[in-house]
C-alpha positions as CSV (number, residue, x, y, z in Angstrom):
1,X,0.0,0.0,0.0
2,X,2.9,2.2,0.7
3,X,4.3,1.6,-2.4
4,X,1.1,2.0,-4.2
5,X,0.7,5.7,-2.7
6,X,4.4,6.5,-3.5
7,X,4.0,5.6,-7.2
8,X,0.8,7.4,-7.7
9,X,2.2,10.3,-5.6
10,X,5.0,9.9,-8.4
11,X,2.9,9.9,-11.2
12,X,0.9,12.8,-9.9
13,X,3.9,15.1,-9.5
14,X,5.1,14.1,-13.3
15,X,2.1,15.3,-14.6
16,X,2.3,18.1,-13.4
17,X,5.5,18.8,-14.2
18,X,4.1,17.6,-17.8
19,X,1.5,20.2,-18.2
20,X,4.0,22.9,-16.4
21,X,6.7,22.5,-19.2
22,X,4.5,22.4,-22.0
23,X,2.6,25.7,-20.7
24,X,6.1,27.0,-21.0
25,X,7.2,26.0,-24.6
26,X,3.3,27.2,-25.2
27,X,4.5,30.7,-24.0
28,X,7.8,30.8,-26.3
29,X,6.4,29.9,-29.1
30,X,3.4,32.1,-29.7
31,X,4.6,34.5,-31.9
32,X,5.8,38.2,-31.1
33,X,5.3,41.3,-33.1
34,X,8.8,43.3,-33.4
35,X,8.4,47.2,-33.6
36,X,9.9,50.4,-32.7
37,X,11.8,48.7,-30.1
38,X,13.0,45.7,-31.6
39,X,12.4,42.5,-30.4
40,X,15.2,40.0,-30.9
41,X,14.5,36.3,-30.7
42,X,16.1,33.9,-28.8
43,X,14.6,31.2,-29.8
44,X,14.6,28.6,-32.8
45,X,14.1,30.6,-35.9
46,X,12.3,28.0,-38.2
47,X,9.0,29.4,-38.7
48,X,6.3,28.1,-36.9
49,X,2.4,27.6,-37.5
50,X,0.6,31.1,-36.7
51,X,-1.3,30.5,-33.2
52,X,-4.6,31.8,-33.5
53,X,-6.8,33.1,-30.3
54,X,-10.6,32.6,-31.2
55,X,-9.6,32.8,-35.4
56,X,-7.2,35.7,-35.0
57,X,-3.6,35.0,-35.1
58,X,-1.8,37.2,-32.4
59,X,-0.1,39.5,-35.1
60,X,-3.6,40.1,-36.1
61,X,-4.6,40.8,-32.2
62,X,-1.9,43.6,-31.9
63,X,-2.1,45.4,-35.2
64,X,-5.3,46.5,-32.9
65,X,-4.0,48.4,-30.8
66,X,-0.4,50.2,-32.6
67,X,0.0,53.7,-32.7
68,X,-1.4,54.7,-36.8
69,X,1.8,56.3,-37.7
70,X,4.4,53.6,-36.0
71,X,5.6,51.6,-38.8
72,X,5.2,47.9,-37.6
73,X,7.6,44.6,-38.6
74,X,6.3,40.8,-38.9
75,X,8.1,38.8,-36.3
76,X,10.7,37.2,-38.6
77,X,9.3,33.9,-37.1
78,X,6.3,34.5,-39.2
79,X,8.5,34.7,-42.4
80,X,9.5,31.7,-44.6
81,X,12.5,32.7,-46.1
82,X,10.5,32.6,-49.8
83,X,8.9,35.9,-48.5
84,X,12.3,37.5,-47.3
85,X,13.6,37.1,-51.1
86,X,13.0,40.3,-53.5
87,X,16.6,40.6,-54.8
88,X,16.5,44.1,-52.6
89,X,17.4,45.4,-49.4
90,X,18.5,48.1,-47.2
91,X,20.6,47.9,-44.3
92,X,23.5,50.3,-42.7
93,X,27.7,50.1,-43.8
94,X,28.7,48.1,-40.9
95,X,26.2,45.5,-41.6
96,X,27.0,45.6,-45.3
97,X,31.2,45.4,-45.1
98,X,29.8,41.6,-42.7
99,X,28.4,39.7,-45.7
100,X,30.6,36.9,-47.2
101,X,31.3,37.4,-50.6
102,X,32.3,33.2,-50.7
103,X,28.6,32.3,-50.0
104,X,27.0,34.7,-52.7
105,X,27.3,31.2,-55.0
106,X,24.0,32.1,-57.5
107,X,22.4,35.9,-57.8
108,X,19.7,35.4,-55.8
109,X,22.5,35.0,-52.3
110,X,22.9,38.5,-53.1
111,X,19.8,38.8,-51.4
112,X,19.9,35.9,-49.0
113,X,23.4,36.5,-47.9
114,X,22.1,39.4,-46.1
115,X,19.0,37.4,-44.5
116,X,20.0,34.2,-43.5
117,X,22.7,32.9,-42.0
118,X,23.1,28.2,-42.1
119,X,19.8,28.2,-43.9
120,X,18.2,30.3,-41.2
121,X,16.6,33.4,-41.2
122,X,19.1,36.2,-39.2
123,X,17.5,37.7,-36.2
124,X,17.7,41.1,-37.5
125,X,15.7,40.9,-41.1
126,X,12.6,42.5,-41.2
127,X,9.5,43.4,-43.3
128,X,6.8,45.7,-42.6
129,X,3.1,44.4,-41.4
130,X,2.0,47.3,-43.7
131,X,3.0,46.5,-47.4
132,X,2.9,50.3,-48.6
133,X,5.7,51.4,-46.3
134,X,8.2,49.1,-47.8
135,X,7.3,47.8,-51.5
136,X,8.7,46.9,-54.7
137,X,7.2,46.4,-57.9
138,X,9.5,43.6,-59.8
139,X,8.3,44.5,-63.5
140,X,10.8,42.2,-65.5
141,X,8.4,39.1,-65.2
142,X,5.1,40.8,-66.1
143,X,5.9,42.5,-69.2
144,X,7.6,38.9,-70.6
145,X,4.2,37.8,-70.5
146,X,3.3,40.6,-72.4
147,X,6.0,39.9,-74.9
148,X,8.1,42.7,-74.8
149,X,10.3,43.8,-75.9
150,X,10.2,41.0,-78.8
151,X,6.8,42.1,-80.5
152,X,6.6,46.3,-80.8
153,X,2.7,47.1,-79.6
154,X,3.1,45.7,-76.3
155,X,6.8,47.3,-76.2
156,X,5.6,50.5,-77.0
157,X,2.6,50.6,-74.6
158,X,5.1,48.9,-71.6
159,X,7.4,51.5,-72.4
160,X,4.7,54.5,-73.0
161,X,3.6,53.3,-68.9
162,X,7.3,53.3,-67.5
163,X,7.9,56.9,-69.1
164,X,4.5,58.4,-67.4
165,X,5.5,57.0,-64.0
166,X,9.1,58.5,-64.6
167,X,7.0,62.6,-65.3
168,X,4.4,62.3,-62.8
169,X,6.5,60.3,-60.6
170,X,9.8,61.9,-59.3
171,X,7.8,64.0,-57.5
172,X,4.8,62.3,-55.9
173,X,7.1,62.3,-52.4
174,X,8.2,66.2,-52.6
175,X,7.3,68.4,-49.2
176,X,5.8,71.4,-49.6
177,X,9.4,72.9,-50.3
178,X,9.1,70.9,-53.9
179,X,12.2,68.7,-52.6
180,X,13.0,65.3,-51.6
181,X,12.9,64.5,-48.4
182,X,17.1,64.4,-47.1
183,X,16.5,61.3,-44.6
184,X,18.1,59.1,-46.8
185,X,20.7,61.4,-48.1
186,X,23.7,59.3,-46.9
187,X,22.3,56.2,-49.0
188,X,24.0,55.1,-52.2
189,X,22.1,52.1,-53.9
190,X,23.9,49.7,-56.0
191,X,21.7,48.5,-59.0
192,X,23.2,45.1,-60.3
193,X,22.2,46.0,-64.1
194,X,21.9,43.6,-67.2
195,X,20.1,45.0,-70.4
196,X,16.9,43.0,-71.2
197,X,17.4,41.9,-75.4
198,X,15.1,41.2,-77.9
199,X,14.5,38.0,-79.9
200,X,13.7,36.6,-83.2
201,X,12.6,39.0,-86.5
202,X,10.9,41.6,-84.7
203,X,14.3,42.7,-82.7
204,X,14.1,45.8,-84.9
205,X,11.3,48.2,-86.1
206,X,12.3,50.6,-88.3
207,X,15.6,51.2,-86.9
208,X,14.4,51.3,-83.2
209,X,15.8,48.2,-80.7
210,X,12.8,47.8,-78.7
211,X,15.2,45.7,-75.8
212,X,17.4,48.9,-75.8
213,X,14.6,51.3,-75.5
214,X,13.2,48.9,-72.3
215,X,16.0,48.8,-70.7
216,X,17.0,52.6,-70.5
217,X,13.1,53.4,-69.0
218,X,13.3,50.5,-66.9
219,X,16.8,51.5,-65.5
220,X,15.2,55.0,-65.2
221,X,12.1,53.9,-63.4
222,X,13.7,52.1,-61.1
223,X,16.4,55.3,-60.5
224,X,13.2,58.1,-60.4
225,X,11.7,55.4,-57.3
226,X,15.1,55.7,-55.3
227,X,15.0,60.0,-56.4
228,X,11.8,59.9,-54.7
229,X,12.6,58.7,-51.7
230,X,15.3,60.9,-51.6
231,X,18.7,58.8,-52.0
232,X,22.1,60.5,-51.9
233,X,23.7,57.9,-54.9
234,X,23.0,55.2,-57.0
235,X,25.5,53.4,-58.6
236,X,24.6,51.3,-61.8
237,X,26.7,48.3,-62.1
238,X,27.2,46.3,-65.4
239,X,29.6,43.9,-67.2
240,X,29.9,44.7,-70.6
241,X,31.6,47.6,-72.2
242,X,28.4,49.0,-73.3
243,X,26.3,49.1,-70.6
244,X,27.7,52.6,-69.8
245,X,25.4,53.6,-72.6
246,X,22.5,52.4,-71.0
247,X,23.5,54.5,-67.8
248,X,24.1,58.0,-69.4
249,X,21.0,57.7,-71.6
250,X,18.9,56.6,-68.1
251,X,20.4,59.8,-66.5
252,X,20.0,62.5,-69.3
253,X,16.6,60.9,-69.7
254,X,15.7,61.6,-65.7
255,X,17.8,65.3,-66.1
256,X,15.4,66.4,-68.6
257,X,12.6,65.2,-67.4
258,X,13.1,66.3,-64.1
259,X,13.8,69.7,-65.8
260,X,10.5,69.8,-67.7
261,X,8.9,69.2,-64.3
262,X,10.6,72.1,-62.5
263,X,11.0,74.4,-65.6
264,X,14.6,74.3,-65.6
265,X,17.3,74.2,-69.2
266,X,19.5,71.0,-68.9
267,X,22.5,71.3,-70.0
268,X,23.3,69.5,-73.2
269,X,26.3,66.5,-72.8
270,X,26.3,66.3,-69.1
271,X,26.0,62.9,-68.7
272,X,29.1,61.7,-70.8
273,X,31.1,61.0,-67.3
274,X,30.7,58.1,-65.3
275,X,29.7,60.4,-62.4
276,X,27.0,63.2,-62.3
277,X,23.8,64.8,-60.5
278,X,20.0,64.3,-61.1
279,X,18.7,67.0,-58.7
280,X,20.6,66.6,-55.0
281,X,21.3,62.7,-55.8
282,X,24.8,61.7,-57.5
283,X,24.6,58.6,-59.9
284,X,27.5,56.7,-61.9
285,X,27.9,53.7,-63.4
286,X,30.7,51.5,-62.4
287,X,31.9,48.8,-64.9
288,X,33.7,45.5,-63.4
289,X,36.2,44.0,-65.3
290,X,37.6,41.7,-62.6
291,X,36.2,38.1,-63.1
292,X,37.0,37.4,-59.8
293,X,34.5,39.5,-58.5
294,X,31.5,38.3,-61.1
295,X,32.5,34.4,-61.4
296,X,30.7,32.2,-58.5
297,X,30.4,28.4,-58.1
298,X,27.5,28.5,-60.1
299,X,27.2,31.0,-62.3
300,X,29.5,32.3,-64.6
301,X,28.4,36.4,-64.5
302,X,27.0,36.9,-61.0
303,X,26.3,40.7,-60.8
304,X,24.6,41.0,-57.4
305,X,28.3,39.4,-56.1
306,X,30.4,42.2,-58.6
307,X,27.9,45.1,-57.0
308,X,28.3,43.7,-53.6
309,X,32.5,43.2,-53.5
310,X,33.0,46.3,-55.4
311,X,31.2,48.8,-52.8
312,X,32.6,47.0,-49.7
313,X,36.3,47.4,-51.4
314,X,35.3,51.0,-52.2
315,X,34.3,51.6,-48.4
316,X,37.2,49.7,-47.0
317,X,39.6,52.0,-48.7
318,X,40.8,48.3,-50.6
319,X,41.2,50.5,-53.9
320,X,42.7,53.7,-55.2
321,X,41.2,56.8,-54.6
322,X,40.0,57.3,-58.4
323,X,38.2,53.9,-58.5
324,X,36.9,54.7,-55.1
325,X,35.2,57.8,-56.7
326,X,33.7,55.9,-59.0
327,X,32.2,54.3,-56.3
328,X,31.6,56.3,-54.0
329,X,31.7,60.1,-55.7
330,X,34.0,62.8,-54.1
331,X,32.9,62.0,-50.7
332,X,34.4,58.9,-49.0
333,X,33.0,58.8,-45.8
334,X,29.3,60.1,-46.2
335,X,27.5,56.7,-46.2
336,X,25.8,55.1,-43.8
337,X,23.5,52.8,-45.5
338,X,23.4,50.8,-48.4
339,X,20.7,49.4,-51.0
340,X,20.8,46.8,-53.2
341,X,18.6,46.8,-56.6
342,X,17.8,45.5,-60.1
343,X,17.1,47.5,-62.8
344,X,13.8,46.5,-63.0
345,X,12.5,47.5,-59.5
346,X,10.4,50.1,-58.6
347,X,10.9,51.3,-55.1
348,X,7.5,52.5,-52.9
349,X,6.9,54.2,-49.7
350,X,5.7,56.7,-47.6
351,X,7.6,60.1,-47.2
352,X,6.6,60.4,-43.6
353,X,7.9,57.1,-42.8
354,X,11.2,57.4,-44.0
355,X,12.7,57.9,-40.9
356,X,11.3,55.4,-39.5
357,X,12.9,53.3,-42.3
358,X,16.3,55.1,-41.1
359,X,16.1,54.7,-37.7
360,X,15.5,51.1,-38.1
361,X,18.6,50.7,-40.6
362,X,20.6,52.1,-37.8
363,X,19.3,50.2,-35.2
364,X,21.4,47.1,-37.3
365,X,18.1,46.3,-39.0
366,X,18.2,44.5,-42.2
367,X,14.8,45.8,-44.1
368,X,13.2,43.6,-46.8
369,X,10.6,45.6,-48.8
370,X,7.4,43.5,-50.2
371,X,8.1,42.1,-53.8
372,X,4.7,42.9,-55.3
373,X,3.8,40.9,-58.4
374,X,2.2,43.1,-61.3
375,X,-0.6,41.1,-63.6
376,X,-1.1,41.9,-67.0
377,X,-4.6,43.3,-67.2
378,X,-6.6,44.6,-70.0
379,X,-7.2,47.6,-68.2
380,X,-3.5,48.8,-68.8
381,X,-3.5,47.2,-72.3
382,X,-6.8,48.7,-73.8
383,X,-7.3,48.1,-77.4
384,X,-4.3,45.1,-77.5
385,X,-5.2,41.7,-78.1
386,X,-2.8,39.8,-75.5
387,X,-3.0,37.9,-72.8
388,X,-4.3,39.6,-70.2
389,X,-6.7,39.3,-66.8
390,X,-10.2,40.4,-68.5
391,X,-11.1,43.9,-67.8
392,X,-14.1,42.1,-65.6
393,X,-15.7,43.3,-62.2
394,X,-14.3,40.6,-60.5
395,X,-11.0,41.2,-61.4
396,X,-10.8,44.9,-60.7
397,X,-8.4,46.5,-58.8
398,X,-8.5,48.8,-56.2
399,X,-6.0,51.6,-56.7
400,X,-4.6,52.7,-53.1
401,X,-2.7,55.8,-52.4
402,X,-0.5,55.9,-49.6
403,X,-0.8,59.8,-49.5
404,X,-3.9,59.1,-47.6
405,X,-3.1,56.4,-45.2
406,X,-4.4,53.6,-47.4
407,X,-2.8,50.2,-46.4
408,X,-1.9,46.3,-47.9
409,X,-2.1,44.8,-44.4
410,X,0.0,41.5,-44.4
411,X,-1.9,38.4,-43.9
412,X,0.4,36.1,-41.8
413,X,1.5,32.9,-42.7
414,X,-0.8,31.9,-46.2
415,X,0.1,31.0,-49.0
416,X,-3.1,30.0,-51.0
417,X,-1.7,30.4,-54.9
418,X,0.6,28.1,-54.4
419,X,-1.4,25.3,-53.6
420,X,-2.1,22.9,-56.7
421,X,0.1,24.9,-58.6
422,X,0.2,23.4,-62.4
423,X,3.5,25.8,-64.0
424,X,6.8,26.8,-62.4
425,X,5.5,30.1,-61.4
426,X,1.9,29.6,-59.9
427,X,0.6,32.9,-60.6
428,X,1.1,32.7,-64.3
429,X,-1.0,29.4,-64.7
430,X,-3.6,31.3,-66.4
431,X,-1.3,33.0,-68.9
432,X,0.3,29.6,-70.4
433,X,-1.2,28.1,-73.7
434,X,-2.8,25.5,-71.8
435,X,-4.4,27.9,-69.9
436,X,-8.2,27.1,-69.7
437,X,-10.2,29.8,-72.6
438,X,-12.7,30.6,-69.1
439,X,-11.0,33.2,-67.6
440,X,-12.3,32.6,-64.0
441,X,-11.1,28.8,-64.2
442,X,-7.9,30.0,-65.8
443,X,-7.1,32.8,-62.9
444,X,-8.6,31.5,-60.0
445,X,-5.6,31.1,-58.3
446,X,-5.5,34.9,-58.2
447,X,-8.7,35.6,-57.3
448,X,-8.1,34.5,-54.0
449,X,-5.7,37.6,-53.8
450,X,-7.4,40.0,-55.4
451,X,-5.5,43.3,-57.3
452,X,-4.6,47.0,-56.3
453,X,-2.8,49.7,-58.3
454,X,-0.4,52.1,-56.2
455,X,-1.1,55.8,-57.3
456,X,2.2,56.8,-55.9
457,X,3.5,54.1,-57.9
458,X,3.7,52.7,-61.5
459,X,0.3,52.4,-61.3
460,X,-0.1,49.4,-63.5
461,X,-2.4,46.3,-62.1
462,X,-0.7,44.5,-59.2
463,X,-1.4,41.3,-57.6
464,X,-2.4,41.8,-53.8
465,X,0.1,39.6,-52.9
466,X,3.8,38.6,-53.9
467,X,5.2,36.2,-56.5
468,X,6.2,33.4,-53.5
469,X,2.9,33.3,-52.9
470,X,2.6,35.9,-49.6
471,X,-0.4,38.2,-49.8
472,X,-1.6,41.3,-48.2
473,X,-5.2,42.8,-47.3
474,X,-5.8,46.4,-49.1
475,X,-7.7,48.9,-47.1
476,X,-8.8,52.5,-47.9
477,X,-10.4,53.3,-44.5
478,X,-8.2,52.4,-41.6
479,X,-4.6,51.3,-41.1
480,X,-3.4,47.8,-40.4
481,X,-3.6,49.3,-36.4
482,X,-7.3,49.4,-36.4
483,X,-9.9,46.9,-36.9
484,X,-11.5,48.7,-40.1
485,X,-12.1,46.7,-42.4
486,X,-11.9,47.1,-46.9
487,X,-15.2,47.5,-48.1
């Protein structure tokens, strides 16, 4: 008997020591929400099912009750490491000079080199719960659908759309003293470039090279995004001994348009140097000739890697001071943050929250902006027989202007597009030859997104959601802090 009550005592005692430990690891991993004050984690940093409280995860639960204007990060927790990956980022200098050139072994490390560390997300990457305060639209994809620049209509129209962005754009973020805002001013952005080439007999029309005429508004889109936001220098990086040409045609482009917009002459020829001034922001172009710097284990031209080793020598002082110009323009020792770009990118945010953006950058942050995914929609190809999204109710989109506090509020850990996925890329199912002729069985992978146009940016259709699959909620009434809901 006395053994019997010693062994049920002993049992009793376990289980409670059972339900004890497991109310613990309960507790550590529910999910936090990082912020202004920056939550580091501790623990394992695989990313584990959302916990929901009565259908709301706790993300959801403490959007509720931010500040409006505090920008908000997703616990990196809540990230796969798909959703960290849009072949951008911003972070400071001393961050920067600590990646490892040796593990940038394809293009796309030159975005996970800064992110993850052994195949695991670093503590300190972050993206924004709020889409529109850190946002790219990645263009290169959508318009191949389109085909351009290998056929001229879509070409011309794809162009004709970059170009109005670039004069209505460069802008949009001005204060009321018609400038920039100068938070970022100690920024220089490295754009790994390669010039996008057309194929097959329509290459040429009537003399004009539709890839060349792509590239240079692309390059100059994606430059006019960082102008807006008020960078201090972008450096275009290339490999061939032509790309220079691509550059100076970009930056006498965005001289003379940014003159038409503020009624002033530009001076004819300025751009023949590898270093001059769009407004208060420097740009160059930098060609790499060192194949040590480009060649990686597996591939032969890797120009996130050249872009990457040639700033960090260029900050080190590992060069002579004329190649370190080239890098960094006449002033060594003004930059404190660094972004990395492709020439097909096109940078949005909000000017009030750039210094939010800034602060966190300082704080040792790593910030990952949203890769959104434009659509090709019949509503930006009007009058073009391609294949498009259908110009259809249901597939509307819902333009949103960050201006006036409209929000893409993140929506956790889903992925629903890429769920019975029938092509590489799921979201272009619908655009294949095999594609179903019914529209609605052809896209219905998308329609469980939804689409938005961003007034402050290209404003071309955009999927409400990313091309890994990650989407966002748009609202027009409320902020992702608030419980109002898009009607």
């Amino acid at each position: 008997n006395i053994i019997s009550s010693l062994q049920r005592g002993l049992c009793i005692t376990l289980i409670i020591a059972t339900f004890s430990l497991l109310n613990i690891c309960f507790v550590f991993q529910q999910p936090l929400i990082s912020h202004g004050n920056d939550i580091l984690f501790d623990a394992p940093l695989s990313p584990p099912a959302t916990v929901s409280v009565s259908g709301a995860s706790l993300t959801e639960m403490k959007l509720k009750t931010k500040k409006k204007e505090e920008i908000i990060f997703i616990n990196n927790m809540d990230l796969s490491i798909n959703d960290l990956f849009a072949a951008t980022w911003l972070q400071n200098v001393k961050n920067f000079l600590l990646m490892d050139a040796d593990r940038i072994r394809i293009v796309e490390d030159g975005n996970f080199e800064a992110i993850k560390i052994w195949g695991r997300i670093r503590k300190n990457a972050r993206m924004t719960v709020n889409w529109l305060d850190f946002c790219v639209e990645h263009l290169s994809k959508w318009w191949k659908i389109l085909d351009a620049p290998n056929t001229k209509i879509p070409s011309e129209r794809v162009v004709n759309l970059l170009k109005n962005y670039i004069q209505n754009g460069m802008t949009m973020l001005d204060g009321e003293d018609g400038q920039p805002s100068t938070v970022l001013e100690n920024t220089v952005a490295i754009i790994a470039f390669k010039r996008y080439t057309a194929k097959g007999t329509n290459m040429m029309d009537r003399g004009k090279d539709w890839g060349k005429e792509l590239t240079t508004v692309s390059l100059a889109a994606t430059i006019a995004s960082l102008y807006q936001a008020g960078f201090g220098r972008v450096v275009v990086v290339g490999l061939a001994p032509d790309d220079i040409t691509f550059s100076q045609d970009s930056f006498q482009f965005l001289r003379e348009s940014l003159g038409m917009i503020n009624g002033t002459k530009v001076v004819e020829g300025a751009t023949t140097t590898t270093n001059t001034m769009i407004g208060a922001m420097q740009v160059g172009h930098v060609h790499v000739t060192n194949s040590s710097w480009f060649t990686s284990l597996h591939n032969k031209y890797n120009i996130p890697r050249a872009a990457i080793i040639g700033l960090q020598l260029a900050l080190k002082g590992g060069m002579d001071a004329w190649n370190r110009k080239q890098w960094l323009g006449p002033d060594f020792q003004r930059w404190k943050y660094v972004y990395l770009t492709e020439p097909d990118t096109i940078l949005n945010t909000r000017r009030e929250n750039l210094s939010q953006l800034q602060e966190a950058a300082e704080r040792g942050l790593v910030l990952v902006p949203h890769r959104l995914q434009p659509i090709p929609h019949e509503s930006d190809m009007k009058g073009l027989h391609l294949r498009t999204v259908p110009d259809r109710m249901i597939f509307s989109a819902l333009e949103l202007d960050s201006s006036q506090e409209h929000s893409c509020c993140d929506a956790g850990r889903n992925w629903p597009g890429r769920e019975n996925k029938t092509c590489t890329f799921w979201w272009k199912c619908g655009f294949v030859k095999q594609a179903d002729s019914d529209p609605l069985k052809a896209h219905k992978q998308l329609l469980m997104y939804g689409f938005i146009r961003l007034k402050t940016g290209t404003g071309v259709v955009n999927l409400a959601g990313t091309e890994n699959g990650r989407r966002c909620i748009p609202r027009r009434s409320g902020t992702c802090d608030t419980t109002t809901a898009m009607e």
